[in-house]
C-alpha positions in Angstrom: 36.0 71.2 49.7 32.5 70.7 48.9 31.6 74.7 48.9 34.9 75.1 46.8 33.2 73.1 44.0 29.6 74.4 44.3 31.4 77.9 43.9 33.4 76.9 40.5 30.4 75.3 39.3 28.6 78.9 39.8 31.1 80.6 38.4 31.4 78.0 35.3 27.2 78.5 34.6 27.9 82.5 35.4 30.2 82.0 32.6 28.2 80.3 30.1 25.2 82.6 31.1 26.9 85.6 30.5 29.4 85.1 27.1 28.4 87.2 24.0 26.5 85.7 21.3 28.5 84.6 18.5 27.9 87.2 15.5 26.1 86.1 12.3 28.1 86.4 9.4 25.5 88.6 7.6 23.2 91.5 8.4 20.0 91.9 6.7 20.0 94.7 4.8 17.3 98.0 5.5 14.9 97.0 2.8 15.0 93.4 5.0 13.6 95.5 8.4 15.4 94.7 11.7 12.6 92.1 13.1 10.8 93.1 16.4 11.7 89.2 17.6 13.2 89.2 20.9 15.0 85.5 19.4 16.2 85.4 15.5 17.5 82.2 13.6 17.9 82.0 10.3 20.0 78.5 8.8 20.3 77.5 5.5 20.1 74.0 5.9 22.2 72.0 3.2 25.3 73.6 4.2 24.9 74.3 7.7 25.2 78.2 7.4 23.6 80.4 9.8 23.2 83.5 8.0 21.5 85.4 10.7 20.5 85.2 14.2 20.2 87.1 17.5 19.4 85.4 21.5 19.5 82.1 19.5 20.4 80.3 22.5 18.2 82.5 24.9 15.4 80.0 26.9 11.6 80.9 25.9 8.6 80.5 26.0 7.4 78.9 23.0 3.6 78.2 23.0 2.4 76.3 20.3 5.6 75.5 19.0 5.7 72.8 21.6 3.7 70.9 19.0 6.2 70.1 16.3 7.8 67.4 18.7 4.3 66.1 19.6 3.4 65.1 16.3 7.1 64.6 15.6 6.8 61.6 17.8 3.5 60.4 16.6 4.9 60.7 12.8 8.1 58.4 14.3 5.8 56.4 15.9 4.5 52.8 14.9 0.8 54.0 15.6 -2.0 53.3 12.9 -2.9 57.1 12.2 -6.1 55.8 10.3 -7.2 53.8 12.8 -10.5 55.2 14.9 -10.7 55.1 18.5 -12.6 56.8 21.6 -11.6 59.9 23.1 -11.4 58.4 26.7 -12.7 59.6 30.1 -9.4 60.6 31.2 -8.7 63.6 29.0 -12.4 65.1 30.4 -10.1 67.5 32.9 -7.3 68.4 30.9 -10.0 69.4 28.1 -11.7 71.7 30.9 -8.3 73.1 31.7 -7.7 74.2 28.0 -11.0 75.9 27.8 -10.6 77.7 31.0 -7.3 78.4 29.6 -9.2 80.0 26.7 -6.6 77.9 24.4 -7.4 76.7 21.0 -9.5 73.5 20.7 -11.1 71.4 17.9 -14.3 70.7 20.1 -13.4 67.6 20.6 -15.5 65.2 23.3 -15.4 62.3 25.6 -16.5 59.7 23.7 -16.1 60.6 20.3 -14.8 58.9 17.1 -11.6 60.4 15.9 -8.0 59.2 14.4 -4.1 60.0 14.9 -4.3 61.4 11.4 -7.1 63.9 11.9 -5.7 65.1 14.8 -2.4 65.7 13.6 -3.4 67.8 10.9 -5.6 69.6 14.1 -2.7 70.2 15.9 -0.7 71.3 13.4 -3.0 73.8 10.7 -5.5 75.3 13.3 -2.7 74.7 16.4 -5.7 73.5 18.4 -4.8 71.6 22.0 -7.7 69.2 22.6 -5.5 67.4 19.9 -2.3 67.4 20.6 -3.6 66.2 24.3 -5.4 63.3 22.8 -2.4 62.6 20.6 -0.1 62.4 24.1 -3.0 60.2 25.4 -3.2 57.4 22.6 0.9 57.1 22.4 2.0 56.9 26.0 -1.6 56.1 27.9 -0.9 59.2 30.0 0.1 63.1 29.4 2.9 62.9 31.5 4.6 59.8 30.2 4.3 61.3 26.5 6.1 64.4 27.9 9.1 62.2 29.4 9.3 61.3 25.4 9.4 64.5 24.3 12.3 65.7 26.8 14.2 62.4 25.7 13.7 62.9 21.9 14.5 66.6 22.5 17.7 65.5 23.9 18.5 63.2 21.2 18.2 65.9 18.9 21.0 67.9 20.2 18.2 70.3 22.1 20.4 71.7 25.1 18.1 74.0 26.1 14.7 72.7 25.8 12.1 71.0 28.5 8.8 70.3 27.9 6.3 70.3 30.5 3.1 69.5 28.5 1.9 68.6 25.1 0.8 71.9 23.1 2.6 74.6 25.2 -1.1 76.5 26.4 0.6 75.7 30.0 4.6 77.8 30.1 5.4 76.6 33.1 8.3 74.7 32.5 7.7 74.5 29.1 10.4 76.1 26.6 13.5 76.0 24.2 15.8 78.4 22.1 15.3 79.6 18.6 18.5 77.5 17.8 16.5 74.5 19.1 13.6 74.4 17.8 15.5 75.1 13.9 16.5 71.2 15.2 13.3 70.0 16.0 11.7 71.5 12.9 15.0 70.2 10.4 14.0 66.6 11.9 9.5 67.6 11.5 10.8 68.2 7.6 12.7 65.0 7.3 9.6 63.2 7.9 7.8 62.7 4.8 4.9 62.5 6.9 5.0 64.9 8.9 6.3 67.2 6.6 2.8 66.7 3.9 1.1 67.7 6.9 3.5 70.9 7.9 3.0 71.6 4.3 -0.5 71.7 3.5 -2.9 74.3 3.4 -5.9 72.7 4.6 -7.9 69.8 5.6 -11.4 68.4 6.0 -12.5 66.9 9.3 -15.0 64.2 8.7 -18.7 63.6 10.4 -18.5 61.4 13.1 -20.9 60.1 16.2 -20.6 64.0 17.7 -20.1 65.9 14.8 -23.1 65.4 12.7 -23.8 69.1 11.8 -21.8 70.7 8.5 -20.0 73.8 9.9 -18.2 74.8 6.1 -20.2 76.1 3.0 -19.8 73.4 0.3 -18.4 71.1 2.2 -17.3 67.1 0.2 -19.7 65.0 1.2 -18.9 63.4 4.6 -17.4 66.0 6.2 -18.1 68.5 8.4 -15.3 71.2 8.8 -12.4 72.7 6.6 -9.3 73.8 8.6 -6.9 75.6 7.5 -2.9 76.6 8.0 -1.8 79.4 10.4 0.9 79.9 7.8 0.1 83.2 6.1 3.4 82.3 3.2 1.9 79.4 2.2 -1.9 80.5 1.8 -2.0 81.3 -1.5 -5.3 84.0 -0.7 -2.7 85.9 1.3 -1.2 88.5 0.3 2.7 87.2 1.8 1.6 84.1 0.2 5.4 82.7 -1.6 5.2 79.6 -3.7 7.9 78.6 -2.1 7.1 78.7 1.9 7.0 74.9 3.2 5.3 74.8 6.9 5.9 74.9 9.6 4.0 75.8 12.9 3.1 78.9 14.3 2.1 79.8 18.1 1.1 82.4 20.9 0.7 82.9 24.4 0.9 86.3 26.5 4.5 85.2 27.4 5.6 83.6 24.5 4.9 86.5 22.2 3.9 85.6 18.6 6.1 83.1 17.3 6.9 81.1 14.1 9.1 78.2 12.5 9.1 78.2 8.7 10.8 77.8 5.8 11.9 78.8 2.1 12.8 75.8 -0.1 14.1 77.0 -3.9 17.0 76.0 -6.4 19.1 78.5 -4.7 18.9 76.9 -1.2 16.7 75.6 2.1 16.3 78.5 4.2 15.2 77.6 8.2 13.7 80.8 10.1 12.4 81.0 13.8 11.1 84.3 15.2 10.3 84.1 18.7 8.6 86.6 20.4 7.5 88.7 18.0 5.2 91.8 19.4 1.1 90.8 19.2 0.5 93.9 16.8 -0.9 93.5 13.2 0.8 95.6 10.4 -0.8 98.1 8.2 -1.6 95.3 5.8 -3.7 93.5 8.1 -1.6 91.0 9.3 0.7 90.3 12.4 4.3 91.7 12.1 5.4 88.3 12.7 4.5 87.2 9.4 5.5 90.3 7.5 9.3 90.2 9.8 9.5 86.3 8.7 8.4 87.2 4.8 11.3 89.8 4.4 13.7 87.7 5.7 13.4 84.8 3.8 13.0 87.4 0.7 16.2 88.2 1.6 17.9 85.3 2.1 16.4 83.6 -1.0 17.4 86.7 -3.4 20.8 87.4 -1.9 22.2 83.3 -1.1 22.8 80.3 -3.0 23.8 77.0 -2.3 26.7 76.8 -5.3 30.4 75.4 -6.2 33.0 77.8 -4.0 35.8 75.6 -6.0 36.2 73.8 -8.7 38.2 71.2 -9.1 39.2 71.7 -12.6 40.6 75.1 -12.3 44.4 75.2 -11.2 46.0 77.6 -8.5 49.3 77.3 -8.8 52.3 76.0 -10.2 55.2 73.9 -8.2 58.8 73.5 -10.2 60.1 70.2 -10.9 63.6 69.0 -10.7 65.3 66.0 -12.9 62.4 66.0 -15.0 62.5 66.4 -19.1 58.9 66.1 -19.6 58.0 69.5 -17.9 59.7 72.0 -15.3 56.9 73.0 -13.7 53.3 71.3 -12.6 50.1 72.7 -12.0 48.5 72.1 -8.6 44.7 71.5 -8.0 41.9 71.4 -5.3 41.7 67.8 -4.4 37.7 67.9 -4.9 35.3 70.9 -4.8 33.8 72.3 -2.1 30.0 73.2 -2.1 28.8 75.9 0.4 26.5 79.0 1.1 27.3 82.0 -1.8 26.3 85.9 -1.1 25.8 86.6 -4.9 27.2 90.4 -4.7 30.2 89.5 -2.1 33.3 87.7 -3.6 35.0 84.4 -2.7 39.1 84.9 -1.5 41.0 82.0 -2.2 44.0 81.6 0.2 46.9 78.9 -0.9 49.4 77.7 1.2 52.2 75.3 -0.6 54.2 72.8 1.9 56.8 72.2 -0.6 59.0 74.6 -2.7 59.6 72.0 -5.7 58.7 68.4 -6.5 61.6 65.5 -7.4 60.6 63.2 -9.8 59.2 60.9 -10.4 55.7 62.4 -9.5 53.1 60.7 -8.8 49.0 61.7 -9.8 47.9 62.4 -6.3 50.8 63.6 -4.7 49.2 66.8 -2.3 51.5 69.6 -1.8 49.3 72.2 0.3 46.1 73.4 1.1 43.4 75.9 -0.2 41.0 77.9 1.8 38.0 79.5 1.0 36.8 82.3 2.5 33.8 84.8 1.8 32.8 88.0 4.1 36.0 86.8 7.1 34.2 83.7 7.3 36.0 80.3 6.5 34.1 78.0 3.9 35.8 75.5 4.0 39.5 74.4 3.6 41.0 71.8 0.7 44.3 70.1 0.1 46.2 71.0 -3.5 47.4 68.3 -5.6 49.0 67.4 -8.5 47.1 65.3 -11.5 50.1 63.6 -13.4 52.4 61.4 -13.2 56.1 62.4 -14.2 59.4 59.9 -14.6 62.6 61.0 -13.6 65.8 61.3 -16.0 68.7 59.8 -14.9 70.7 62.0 -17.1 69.3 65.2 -15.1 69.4 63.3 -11.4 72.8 62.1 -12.0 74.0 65.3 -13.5 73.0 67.0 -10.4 73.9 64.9 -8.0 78.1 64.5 -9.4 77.9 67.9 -9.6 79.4 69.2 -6.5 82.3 66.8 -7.4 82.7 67.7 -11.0 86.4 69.3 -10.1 88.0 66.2 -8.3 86.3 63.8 -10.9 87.9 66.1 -13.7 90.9 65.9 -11.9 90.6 62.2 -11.5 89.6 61.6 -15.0 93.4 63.7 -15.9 95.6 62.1 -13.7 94.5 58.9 -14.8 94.8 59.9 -18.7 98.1 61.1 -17.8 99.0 57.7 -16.2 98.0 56.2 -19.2 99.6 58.8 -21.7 103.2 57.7 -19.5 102.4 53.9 -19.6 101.8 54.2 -23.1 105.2 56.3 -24.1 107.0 53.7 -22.3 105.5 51.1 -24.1 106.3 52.4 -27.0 110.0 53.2 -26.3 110.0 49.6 -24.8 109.3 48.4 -28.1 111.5 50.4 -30.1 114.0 48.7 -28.0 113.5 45.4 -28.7 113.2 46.0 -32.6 116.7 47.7 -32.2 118.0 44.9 -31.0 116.7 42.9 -33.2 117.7 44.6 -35.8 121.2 44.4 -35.0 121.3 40.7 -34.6 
């Protein structure tokens, strides 16, 4: 019995394993490029809509990527991110380790003055890990109890395939997640107004402290030491991707992660989430990694071609329903009970499909009274589905209702209404000849 269910249960996770990705709705067009990303995902997040995506749901490597839920947890934390503390002895080996690792790192030290703020905006901008280690450090008093947090926030989340072995993602041993996972993680980074100023921000100065006492940046404000800046190339306005309206979010890279990136396009026409894992570690003819040339003409494309807009309105009628035993009107106009809001291609139309539950109304009709359904489609996709209703209220005549309802009897009441005049025509004529009688006889008396 017991091999019987281990086999099903193999043949349940062969299942899952191996079923198709779902198909986007959309494909980019030519002028968009194809992206080199092994993983795609691109959402538009006030609607839901997933316009595009591709191994969405394949496990990865995600290298520094790992760090939006590191500093997601200390911006949900209760932690003073102004307040300085030590860097402390214990953090001496895993510093070692990301060196020999030949990782990122801020420089930090054993011993020195710092804050949760500072390092945030570290881990973050530059993506260095010395940071996001110490980070992990001052919230849970050890790296692997911090990771434990990050698994359990991951899961709260809705992350089904993500596990995090360590705080940064240098190490990708155990460490990764799915370009539709991390869209979650970085939806709930965004929703954190502070986390999101730091996602959002091109640069910030490190201040002198007890280790760092020499200036490293040219004209630097008075008290600090060194300028660091976002690995964002969108939002730096000296590049030459740079859109005004790119918002974060984190990029990263390791040998087995491939180049990777989370960001975003926030205009009036929508909020637009991309993730492009994997991306090849090759620069383009401009200079700068395909990655963020792949992610620029995507979002191009989705913020030219989308917008978040009214599908329906609710003011505009569909059809019409008859009436019956009404004088007022034979016929009322049905509407969309509400409107529905959703994801609009601007050069593909939207197909209205109505489906009426009843062939006529009987008054009286009451405002409110639904009689079928809308639904909304655009490009085969379903935008949503409303029910139709009718907006005024409408007595009945009794004239009409009881007209139509003796109808079917109209003959025999007819005939009724005769043989009963004729009984009264006969009662009458001998009524009459009754008293022509009597005034005979009277007469002759």
């Amino acid at each position: 019995m017991k091999q019987r269910i281990i086999s099903l249960f193999c043949l349940m996770l062969a299942a899952v394993l191996l079923a198709p990705a779902a198909l986007a709705a959309w494909q980019p067009p030519e002028e968009a490029g194809a992206p080199e990303a092994a993983a795609v995902y691109l959402v538009e997040l006030d609607t839901g809509t997933v316009l595009y995506e591709r191994n969405a749901d394949e496990p990865r490597a995600i290298a520094s990527l790992t760090k939006m839920m590191t500093c997601l947890l200390l911006a949900e934390s209760d932690a003073d991110l102004d307040e300085t503390f030590l860097v402390p002895q214990e953090l001496a080996e895993e510093f070692w380790h990301i060196r020999a690792e030949d990782g990122a790192y801020i420089d930090l030290h054993v011993g020195e003055e710092t804050n949760l703020r500072d390092l945030m905006y570290c881990t973050m901008l530059p993506s260095t890990n010395d940071t996001a280690s110490t980070i992990a450090w001052r919230l849970a008093g050890s790296i692997d109890a911090f990771v434990e947090q990050m698994n359990a926030r991951a899961a709260q989340l809705g992350c089904e395939n993500t596990q995090y072995s360590c705080p940064h993602g240098l190490y990708d041993a155990g460490n990764w997640s799915t370009a539709r996972d991390l869209a979650r993680i970085a939806a709930a980074c965004m929703e954190n107004e502070t986390l999101r100023t730091v996602c959002t921000s091109c640069e910030w100065w490190l201040p002198l402290n007890n280790f760092q006492t020499v200036v490293r940046t040219p004209d630097a404000p008075e008290g600090m030491y060194l300028r660091i800046g976002s690995s964002i190339q969108m939002q730096n306005p000296a590049s030459p991707l740079y859109r005004p309206w790119v918002r974060g979010v984190k990029t990263g890279f390791t040998d087995a992660a491939g180049r990777c990136i989370v960001t975003m396009a926030e205009t009036d026409t929508g909020r637009y989430l991309l993730v492009l894992l994997g991306e090849p570690n090759r620069k383009a003819e401009n200079g700068i990694q395909i990655l963020h040339n792949d992610a620029a003409a995507l979002l191009d494309w989705a913020v030219a071609r989308f917008e978040v807009g009214q599908a329906l309105s609710a003011d505009a009628p569909l059809a019409e329903v008859p009436v019956r035993w009404c004088e007022e009107a034979a016929a009322l106009p049905v509407y969309p009970a509400g409107t529905l809001t959703a994801l609009l291609c601007a050069d593909t139309p939207v197909e209205l499909e109505t489906e009426l539950t009843c062939a006529e109304l009987q008054a009286p009709v009451a405002t409110g009274t639904q009689v079928g359904t809308v639904t909304v489609r655009q490009n085969g996709e379903v935008l949503g589905t409303l029910p139709l209703e009718v907006r005024r209220d409408l007595p009945r005549s009794d004239e009409l209702y009881y007209r139509e309802l003796l109808a079917p009897y109209r003959t025999h009441i007819l005939a009724g209404i005769g043989a009963v005049c004729l009984v009264l025509v006969l009662a009458l004529c001998a009524l009459v000849r009754r008293a022509r009688r009597r005034r005979a006889r009277a007469l002759r008396r």
